[in-house]
C-alpha positions as CSV (number, residue, x, y, z in Angstrom):
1,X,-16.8,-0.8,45.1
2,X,-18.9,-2.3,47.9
3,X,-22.6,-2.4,48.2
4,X,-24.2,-3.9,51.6
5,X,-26.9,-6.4,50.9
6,X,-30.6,-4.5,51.2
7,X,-32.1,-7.4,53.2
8,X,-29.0,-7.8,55.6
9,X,-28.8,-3.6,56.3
10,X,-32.8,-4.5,57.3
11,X,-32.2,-7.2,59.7
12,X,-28.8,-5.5,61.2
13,X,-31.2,-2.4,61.7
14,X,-33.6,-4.4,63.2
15,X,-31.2,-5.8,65.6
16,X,-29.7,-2.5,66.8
17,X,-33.0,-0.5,67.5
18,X,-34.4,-3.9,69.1
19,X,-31.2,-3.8,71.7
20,X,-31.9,-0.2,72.6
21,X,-35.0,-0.4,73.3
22,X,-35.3,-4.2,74.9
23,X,-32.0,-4.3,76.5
24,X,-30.7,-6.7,78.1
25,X,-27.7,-8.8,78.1
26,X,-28.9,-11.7,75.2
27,X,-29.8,-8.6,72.7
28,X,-26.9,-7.2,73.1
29,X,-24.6,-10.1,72.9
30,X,-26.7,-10.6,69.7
31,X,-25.6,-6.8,68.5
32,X,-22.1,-7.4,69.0
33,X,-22.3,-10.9,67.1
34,X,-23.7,-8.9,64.6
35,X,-21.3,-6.1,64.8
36,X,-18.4,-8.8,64.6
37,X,-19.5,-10.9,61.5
38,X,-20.2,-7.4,59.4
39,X,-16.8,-6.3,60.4
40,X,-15.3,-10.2,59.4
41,X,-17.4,-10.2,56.2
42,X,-16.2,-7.0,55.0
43,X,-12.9,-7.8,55.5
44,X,-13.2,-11.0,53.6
45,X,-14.4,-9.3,50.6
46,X,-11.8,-6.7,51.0
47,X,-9.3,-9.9,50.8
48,X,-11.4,-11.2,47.7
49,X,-11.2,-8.2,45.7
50,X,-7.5,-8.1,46.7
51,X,-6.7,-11.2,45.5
52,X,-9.0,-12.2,42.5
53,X,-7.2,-12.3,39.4
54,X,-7.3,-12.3,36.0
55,X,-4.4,-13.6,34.3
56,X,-4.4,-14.3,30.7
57,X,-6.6,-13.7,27.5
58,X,-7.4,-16.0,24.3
59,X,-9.0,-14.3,21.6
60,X,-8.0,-13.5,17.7
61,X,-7.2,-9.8,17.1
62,X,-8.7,-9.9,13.6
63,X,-11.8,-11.8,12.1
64,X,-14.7,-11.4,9.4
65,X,-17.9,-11.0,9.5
66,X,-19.8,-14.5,10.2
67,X,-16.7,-15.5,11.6
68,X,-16.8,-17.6,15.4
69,X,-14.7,-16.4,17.7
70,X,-13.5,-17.6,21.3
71,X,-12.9,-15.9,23.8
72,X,-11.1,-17.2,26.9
73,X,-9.9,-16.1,30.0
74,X,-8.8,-17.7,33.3
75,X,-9.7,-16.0,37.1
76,X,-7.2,-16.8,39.9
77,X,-7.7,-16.9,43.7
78,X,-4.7,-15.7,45.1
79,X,-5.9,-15.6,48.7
80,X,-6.9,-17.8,51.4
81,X,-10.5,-17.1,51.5
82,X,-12.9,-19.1,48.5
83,X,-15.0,-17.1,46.6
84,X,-18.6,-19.0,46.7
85,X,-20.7,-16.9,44.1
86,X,-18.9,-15.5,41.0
87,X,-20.6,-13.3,38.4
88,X,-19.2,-13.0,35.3
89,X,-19.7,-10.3,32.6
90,X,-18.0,-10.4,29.1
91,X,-18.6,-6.5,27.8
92,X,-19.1,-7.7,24.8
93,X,-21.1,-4.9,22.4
94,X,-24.7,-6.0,21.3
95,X,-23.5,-5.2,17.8
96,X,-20.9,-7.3,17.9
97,X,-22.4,-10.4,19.1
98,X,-25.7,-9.8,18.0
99,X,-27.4,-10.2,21.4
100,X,-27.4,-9.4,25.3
101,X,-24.4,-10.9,27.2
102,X,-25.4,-13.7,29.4
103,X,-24.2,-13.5,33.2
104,X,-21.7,-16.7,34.1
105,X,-21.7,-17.7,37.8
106,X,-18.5,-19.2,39.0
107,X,-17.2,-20.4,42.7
108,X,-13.4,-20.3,42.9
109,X,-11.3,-22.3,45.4
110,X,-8.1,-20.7,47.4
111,X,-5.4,-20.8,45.2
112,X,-7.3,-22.3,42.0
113,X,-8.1,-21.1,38.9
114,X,-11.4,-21.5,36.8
115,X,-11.4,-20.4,32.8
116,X,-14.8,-18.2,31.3
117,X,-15.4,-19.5,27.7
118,X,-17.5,-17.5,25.1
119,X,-18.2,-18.4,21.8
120,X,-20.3,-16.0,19.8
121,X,-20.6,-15.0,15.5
122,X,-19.4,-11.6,14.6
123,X,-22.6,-10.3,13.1
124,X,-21.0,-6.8,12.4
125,X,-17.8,-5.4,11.1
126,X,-16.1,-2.8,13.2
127,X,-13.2,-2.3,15.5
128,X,-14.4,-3.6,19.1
129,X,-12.7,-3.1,22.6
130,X,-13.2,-6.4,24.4
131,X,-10.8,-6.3,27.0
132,X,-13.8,-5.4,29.9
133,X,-14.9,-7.8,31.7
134,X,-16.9,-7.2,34.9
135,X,-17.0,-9.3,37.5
136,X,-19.7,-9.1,40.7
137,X,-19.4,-11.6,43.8
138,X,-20.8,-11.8,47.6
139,X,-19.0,-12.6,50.9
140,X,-19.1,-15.8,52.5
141,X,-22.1,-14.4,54.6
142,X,-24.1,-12.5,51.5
143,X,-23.6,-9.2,53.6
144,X,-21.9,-7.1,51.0
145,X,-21.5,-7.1,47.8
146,X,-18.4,-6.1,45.6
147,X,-17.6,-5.0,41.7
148,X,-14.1,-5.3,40.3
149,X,-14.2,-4.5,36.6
150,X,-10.8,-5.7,34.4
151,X,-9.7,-3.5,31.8
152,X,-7.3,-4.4,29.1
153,X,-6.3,-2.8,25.7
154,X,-7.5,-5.8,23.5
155,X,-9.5,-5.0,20.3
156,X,-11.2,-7.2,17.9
157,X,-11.5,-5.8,14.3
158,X,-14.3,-7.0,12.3
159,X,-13.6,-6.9,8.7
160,X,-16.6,-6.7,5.8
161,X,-16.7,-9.8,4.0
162,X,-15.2,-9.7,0.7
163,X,-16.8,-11.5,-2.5
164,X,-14.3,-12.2,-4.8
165,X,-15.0,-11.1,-8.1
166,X,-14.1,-12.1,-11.3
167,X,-16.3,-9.4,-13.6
168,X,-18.3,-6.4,-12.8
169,X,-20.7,-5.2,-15.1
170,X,-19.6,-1.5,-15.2
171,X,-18.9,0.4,-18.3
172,X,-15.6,1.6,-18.7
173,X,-14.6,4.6,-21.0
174,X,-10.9,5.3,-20.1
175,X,-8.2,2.3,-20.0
176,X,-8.7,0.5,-16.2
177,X,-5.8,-1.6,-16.1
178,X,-6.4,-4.8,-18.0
179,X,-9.5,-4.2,-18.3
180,X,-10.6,-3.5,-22.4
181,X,-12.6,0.2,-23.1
182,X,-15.4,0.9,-25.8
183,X,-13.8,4.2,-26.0
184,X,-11.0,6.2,-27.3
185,X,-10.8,9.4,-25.7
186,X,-7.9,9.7,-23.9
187,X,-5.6,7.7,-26.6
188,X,-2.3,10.0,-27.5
189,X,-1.5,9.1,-30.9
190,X,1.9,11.2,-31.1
191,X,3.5,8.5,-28.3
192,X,3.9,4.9,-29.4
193,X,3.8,2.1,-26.5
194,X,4.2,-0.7,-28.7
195,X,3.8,-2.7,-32.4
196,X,1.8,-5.2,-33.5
197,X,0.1,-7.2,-36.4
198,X,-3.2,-5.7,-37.6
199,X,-6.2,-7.2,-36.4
200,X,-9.2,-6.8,-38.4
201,X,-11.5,-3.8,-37.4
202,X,-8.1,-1.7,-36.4
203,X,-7.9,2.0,-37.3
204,X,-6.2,2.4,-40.1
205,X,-4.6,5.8,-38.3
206,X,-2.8,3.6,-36.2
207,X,-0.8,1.7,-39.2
208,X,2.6,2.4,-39.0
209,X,3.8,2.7,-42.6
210,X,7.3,2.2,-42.7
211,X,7.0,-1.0,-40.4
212,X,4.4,-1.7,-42.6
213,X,6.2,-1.3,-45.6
214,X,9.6,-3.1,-44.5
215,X,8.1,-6.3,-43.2
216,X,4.8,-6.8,-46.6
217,X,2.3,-6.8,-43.5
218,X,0.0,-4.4,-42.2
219,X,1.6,-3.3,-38.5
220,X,-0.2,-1.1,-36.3
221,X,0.5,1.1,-33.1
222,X,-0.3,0.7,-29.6
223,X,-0.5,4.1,-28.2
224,X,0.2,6.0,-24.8
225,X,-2.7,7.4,-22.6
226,X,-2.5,10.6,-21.3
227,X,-5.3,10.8,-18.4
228,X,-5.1,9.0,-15.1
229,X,-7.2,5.8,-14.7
230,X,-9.3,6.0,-11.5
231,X,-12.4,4.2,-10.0
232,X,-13.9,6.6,-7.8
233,X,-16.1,4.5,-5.5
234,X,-18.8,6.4,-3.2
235,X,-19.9,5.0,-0.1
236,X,-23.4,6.8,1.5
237,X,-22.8,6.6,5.3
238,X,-25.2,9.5,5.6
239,X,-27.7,9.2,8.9
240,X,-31.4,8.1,7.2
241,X,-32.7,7.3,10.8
242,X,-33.5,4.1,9.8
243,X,-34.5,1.8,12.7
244,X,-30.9,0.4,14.4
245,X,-31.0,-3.7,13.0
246,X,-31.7,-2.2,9.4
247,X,-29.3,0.3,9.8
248,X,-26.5,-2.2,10.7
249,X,-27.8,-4.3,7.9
250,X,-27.5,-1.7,5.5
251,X,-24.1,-0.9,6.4
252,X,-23.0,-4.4,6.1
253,X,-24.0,-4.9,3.0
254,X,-22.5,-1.7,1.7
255,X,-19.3,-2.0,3.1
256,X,-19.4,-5.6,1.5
257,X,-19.9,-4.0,-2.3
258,X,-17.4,-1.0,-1.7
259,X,-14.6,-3.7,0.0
260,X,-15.1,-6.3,-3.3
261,X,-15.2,-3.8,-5.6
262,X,-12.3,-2.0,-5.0
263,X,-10.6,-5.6,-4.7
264,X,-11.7,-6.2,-8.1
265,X,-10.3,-3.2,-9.1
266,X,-7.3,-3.4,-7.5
267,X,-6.4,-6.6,-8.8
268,X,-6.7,-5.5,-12.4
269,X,-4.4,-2.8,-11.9
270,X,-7.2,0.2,-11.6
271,X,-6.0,3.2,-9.8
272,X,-9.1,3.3,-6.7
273,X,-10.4,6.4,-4.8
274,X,-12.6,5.6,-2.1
275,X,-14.4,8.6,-0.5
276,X,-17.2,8.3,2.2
277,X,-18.3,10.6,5.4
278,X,-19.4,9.3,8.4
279,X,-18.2,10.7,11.5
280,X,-15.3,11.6,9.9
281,X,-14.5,12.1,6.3
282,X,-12.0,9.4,4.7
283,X,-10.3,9.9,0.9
284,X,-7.7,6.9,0.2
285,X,-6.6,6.7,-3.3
286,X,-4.2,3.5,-4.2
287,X,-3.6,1.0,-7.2
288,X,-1.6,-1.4,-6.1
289,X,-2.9,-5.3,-5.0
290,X,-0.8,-4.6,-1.8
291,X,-2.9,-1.3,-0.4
292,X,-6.2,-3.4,-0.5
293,X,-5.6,-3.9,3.5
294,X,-5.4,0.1,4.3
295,X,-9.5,0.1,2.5
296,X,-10.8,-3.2,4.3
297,X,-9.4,-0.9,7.6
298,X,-11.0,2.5,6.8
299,X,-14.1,0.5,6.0
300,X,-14.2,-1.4,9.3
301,X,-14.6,1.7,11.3
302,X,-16.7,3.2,9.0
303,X,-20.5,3.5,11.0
304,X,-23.3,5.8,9.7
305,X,-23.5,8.9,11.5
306,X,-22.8,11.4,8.4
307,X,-24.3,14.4,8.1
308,X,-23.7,15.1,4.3
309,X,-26.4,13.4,1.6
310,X,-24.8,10.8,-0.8
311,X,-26.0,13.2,-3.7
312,X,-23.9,16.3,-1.8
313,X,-21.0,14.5,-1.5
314,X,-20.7,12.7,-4.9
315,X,-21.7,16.6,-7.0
316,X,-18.8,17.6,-4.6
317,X,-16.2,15.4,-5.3
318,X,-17.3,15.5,-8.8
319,X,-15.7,19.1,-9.9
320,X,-12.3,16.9,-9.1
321,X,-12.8,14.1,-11.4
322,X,-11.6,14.2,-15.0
323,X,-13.8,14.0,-17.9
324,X,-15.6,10.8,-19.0
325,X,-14.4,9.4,-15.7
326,X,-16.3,6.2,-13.6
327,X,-17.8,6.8,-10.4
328,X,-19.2,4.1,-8.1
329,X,-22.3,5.2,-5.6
330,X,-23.0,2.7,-3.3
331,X,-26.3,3.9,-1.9
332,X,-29.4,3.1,0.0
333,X,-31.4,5.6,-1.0
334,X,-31.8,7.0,-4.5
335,X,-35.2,9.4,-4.2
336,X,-33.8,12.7,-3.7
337,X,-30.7,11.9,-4.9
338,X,-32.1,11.3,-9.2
339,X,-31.6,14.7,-10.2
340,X,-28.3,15.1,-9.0
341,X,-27.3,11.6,-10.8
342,X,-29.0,12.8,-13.9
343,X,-27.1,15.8,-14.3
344,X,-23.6,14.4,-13.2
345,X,-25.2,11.9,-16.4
346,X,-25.1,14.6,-18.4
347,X,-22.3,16.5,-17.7
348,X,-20.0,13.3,-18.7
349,X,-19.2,11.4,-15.6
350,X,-19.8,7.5,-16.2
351,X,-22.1,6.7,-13.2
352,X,-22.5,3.8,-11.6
353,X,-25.6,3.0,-8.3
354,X,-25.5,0.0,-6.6
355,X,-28.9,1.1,-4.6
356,X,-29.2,-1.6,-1.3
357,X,-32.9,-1.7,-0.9
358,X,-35.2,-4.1,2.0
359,X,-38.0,-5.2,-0.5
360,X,-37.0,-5.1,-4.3
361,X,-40.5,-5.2,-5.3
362,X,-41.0,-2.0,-3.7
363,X,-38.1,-0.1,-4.8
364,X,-37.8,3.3,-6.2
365,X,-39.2,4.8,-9.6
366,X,-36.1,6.6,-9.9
367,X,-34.7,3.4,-10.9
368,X,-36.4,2.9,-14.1
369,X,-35.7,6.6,-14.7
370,X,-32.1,6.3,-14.2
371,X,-31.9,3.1,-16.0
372,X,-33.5,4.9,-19.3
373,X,-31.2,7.8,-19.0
374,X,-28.1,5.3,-19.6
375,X,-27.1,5.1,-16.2
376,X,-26.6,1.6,-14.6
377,X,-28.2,1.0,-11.5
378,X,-27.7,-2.5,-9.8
379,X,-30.4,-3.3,-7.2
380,X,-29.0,-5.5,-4.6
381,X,-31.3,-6.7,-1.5
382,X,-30.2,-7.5,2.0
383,X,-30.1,-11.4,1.0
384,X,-28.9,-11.1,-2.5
385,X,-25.4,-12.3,-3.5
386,X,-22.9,-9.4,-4.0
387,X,-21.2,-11.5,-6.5
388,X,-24.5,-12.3,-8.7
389,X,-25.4,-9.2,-8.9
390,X,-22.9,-7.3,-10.0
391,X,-22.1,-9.5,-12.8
392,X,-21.4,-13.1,-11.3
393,X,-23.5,-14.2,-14.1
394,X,-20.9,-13.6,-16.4
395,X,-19.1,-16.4,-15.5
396,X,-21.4,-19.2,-15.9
């Protein structure tokens, strides 16, 4: 709590073993001078820490990424005694604001009050405490020094940013939604949803003949479905030991795909299951427009520290999914995980990588291979546009 200066423990030393062994009645009035203003310095910072303040916060509880936030708070000197030197420290996570926190000096007046302003970007998502702040100051005579650390339960969460979507390039083999299907797998053609006019290039098993024959035009069925309609997106959060800026870059950029993709599914009425391990394992499954905000929170305290490969996880989870099914795998590596894909191919799960690579001209020759097998793979760099890539170019 209190630290005695270094230099002034020296010269009080000093003083002492010079009045024992000089004597005298000068040396020792000069001990006792000493004595006294230790004694009236500590006591003054005793009556700082006592009485320094902080009273209110000002800063958003939510934000996204690339977002500028303010944070403000106001110190008050409730005692008698100024505060000349005030160090300020805003514990505010490198990760967070993308750099080492700055040291503020303040001086503080009896009974005044002086405001700490910090403006910094949120270069990462996550959910932050912020509510530290540390605070480091000297006595009027500089012989001790004092720490007095504020805590307070507030938290800033960081969501990913979220590209809005309009089409994504991703085959689709059961009904999504709205969205239309090449195939015809899971149609049941002994329930009937609906009638309507033949359209040219209709089956002709879906006619229905006695509509058909009581109106003189051609009428056809709309039939029933009978297998669920899920999106099964896969986000890798496994531990490559990349170096830590990459690593956060990485998992920005992932959590930006998995948080507009499932948006994009969500509002076009697909049923979502988002699976991913980190620290902890996390399996939400939703379809309404109205869930979207229980994703963007799993995925803002998602961090990569898993210890379970993307290509374990996904051939896991796989034995769950239903036949013919689509399955997202957002990814930044896709070497050792190709034979896994491949087979998954095979067995009839509609696959999906979006592989997040640093140098697309370098990237993997599994791609090509993967590509050739009828498997979509979307490589997306660390500057690319989400939105172009998966399919923004659609919409031109």
């Amino acid at each position: 709590m209190a630290e005695i200066n270094k230099k002034a423990l020296a010269l009080i030393l000093l003083i002492f073993i010079a009045a024992i062994f000089a004597g005298g009645t000068f040396m020792y009035g000069v001990l006792l001078m000493v004595f006294f203003l230790v004694i009236i310095s500590y006591f003054s910072g005793r009556s700082i820490y006592n009485n320094l303040v902080n009273l209110t916060w000002e800063i958003s509880s939510k934000a996204v990424r690339g977002d500028r936030v303010s944070l403000k708070t106001d110190f008050y000197n409730a005692g008698i005694i100024p505060i000349p030197y005030l160090k300020v420290i805003a514990s505010l996570p490198k990760r967070l604001a993308g750099e080492e926190q700055k040291q503020r000096v303040y001086s503080i007046m009896p009974e005044m009050i002086t405001t700490m302003s910090r403006d910094f970007e949120c270069k990462h998502r996550g959910v932050y405490k912020i509510g530290v702040i540390e605070t480091v100051f000297e006595d009027t005579f500089g012989i001790f020094k004092w720490k007095k650390v504020f805590y307070d339960d507030r938290y800033l969460v960081v969501y990913p940013r979220v590209h809005l979507l309009k089409h994504i390039d991703i085959p689709l083999r059961q009904q999504f939604g709205t969205s239309a299907v090449k195939y015809a797998a899971y149609e049941d053609c002994t329930g009937t949803k609906d009638i309507r006019k033949y359209i040219l290039g209709d089956s002709f098993k879906k006619i229905h003949w006695k509509v058909t024959a009581h109106r003189g035009d051609f009428y056809v069925k709309n039939v029933e479905f009978n297998a669920s309609a899920d999106l099964n997106v896969f986000l890798d959060l496994y531990d490559y030991g990349f170096d830590e800026e990459f690593a956060y870059d990485l998992e920005e950029k992932g959590a930006e795909c998995a948080a507009s993709v499932i948006r994009y599914a969500l509002a076009n009425s697909m049923s979502v299951n988002f699976i991913a391990k980190g620290e902890e394992s996390v399996n939400l499954t939703a379809k309404r427009a109205d869930r979207f905000s229980m994703f963007l929170d799993a995925i803002s305290k998602l961090s990569s520290k898993g210890d379970i490969p993307i290509s374990d996880l996904v051939r896991k989870e796989a034995r769950k999914l239903d036949w013919e099914t689509t399955a997202v795998v957002i990814t930044p590596c896709i070497e050792k995980c190709a034979p896994v894909f491949l087979s998954l191919k095979a067995s009839g799960i509609e696959l999906v990588i979006i592989y997040l690579c640093r140098d697309k001209g370098n990237r993997a020759k599994d791609v090509e291979t993967m590509k050739n097998s009828g498997i979509n793979v979307f490589v997306i760099g660390l500057e690319d546009d989400i939105k172009q890539a998966l399919g923004g170019h659609y919409e031109q």
